[in-house]
C-alpha positions as MATLAB code, in Angstrom:
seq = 'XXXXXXXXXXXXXXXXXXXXXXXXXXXXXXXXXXXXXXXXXXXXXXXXXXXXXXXXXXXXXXXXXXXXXXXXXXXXXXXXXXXXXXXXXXXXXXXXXXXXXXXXXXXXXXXXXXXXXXXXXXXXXXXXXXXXXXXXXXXXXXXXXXXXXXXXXXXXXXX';
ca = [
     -11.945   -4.897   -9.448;
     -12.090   -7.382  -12.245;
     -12.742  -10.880  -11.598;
      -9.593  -12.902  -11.180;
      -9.831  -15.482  -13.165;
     -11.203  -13.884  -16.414;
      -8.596  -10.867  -16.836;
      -5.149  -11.005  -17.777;
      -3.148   -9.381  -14.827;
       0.049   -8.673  -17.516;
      -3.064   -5.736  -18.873;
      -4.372   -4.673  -14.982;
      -3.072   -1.382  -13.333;
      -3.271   -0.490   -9.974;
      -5.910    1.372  -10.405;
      -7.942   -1.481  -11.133;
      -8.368   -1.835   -7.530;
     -10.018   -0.909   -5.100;
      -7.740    1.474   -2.980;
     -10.065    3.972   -1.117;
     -10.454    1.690    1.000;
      -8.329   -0.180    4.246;
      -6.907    3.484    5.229;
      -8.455    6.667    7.177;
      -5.740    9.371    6.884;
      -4.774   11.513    9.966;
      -2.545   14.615   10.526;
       0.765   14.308   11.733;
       0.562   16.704   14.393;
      -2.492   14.798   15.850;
      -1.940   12.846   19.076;
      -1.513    9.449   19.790;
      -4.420    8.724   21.444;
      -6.159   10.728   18.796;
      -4.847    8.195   16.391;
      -5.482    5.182   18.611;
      -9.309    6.134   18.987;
      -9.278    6.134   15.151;
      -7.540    3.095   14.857;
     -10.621    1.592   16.926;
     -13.086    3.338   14.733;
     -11.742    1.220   11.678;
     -12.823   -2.408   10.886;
      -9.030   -2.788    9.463;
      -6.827   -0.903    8.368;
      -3.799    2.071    8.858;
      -3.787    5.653    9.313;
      -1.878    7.523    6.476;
      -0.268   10.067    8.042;
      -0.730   13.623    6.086;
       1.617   16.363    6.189;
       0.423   19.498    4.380;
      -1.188   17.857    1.596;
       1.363   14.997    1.213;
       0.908   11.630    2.776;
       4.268   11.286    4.729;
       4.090    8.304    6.702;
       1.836    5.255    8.154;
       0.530    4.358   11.707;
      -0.681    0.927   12.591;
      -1.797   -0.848   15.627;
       1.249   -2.547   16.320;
       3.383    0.525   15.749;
       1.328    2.713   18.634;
       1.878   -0.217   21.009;
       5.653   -0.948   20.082;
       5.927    3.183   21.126;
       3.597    2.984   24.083;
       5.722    0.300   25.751;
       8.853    2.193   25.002;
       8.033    5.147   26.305;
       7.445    7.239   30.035;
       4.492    9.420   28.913;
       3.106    7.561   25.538;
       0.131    9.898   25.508;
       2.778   13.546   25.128;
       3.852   11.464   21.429;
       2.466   12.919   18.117;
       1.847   10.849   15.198;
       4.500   11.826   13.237;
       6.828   10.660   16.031;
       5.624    7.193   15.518;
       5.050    7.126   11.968;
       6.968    4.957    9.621;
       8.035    6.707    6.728;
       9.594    3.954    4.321;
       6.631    4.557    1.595;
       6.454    3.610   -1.868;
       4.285    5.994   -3.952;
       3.320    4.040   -7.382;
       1.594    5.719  -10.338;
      -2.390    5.043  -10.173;
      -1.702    3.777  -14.179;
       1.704    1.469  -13.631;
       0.421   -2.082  -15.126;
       0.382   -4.539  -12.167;
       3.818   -6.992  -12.737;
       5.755   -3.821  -12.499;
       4.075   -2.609   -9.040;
       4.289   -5.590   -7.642;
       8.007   -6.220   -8.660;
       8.512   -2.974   -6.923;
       6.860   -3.713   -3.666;
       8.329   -7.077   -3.480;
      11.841   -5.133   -4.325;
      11.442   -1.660   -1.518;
       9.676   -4.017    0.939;
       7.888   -0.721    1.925;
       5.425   -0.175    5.374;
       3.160    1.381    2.766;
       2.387    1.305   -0.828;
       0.808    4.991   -1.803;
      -1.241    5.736   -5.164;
      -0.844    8.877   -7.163;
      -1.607   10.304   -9.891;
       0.782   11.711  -12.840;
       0.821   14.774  -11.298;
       1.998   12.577   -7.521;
      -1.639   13.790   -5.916;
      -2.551   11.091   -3.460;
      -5.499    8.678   -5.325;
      -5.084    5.918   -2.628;
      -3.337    3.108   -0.954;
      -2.512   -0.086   -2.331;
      -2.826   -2.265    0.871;
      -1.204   -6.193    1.692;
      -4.540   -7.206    0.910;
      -4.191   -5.521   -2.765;
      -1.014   -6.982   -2.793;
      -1.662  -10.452   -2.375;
      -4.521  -10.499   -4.731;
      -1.746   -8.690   -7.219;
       0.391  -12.161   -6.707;
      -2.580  -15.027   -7.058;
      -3.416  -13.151  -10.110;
      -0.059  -13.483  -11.444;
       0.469  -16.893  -10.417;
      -2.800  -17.524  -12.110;
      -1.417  -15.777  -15.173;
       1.885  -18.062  -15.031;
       0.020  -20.964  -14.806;
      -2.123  -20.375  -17.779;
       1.430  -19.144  -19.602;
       0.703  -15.592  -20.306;
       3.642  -13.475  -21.077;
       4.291  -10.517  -18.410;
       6.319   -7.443  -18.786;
       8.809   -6.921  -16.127;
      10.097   -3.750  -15.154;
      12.906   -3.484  -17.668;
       9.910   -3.331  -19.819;
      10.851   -6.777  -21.877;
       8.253   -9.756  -21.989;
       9.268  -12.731  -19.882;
       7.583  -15.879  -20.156;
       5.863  -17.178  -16.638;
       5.052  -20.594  -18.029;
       6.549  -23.533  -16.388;
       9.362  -25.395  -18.739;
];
C-alpha cells in the first residue's frame, strides 16, 4: 500500500490495498466446527463463506459463539446457517472516498472486492477501512479536494 502520508487518498483505489489478506474462505456446506478449527488456524481474521464460486456470506468468532449458545446441538449447524449475508461487493478500481462513503452508508458485516467482471479479488477488511478514514482525514487536513459519490468535488478543508 502506499505510504500514508505522501499519497493523495482523493487518487487511491481499493485496490491499493492490501486485501488478500485478514480472510481464509470456507464452503458453506462445511461444518461448524470445521469452520471454528479454521478460525483458530488464523492469526485474525473471518471466513468468507463461498457458495459455488460466489462469496455469499461471512463467519466470525463471535458469530459461531452467538449460534453455539443458542442452540441444542451447535455442532449439526453448517456454515451457511450462521453466516451473515449483509455484504457489500465494491469494484477492485472504485477510488477510495467513494468506497468508503459506501461502507460508512450499507454498514455491511463484510466489504467484498471484485473485479469488472464481479470475480472475487479480495476483502476490504475494518482494518482497510480505518486506514481508508486517517487517510482522508489526513487529506482534509492538508485541504485536498475529494470526489464524493455524486461524482462532484467537495472541499474537506476546515473553514
Amino acid at each position: 500500500m502506499t505510504d500514508v502520508f505522501s499519497s493523495d487518498a482523493r487518487n487511491m483505489k481499493v485496490k491499493d490495498f492490501v486485501i488478500s489478506d485478514e480472510f481464509e474462505i470456507i464452503e458453506a456446506n462445511e461444518d461448524v466446527k470445521g469452520a471454528i478449527n479454521k478460525l483458530l488456524s488464523m492469526t485474525c481474521g473471518v471466513l468468507l463463506v463461498q457458495e459455488g464460486k460466489d462469496i455469499e456470506g461471512v463467519v466470525t468468532e463471535r458469530k459461531i459463539l452467538k449460534r453455539i449458545a443458542e442452540t441444542k446441538d451447535p455442532f449439526k449447524l453448517k456454515v451457511k446457517d450462521i453466516m451473515d449475508t449483509k455484504i457489500l461487493k465494491i469494484n477492485y478500481n472504485e477510488k477510495l472516498p467513494v468506497a468508503v462513503e459506501q461502507i460508512a452508508n450499507e454498514k455491511p458485516a463484510a466489504v467484498i472486492v471484485v473485479g469488472k467482471d464481479g470475480d472475487f479479488r479480495g476483502y476490504f477488511s475494518p482494518t482497510d477501512y480505518l486506514m481508508a478514514e486517517k487517510m482522508l482525514k489526513e487529506a482534509k487536513k492538508r485541504g485536498k479536494l475529494v470526489p464524493t459519490v455524486e461524482g462532484e468535488a467537495d472541499e474537506l478543508s476546515e473553514k
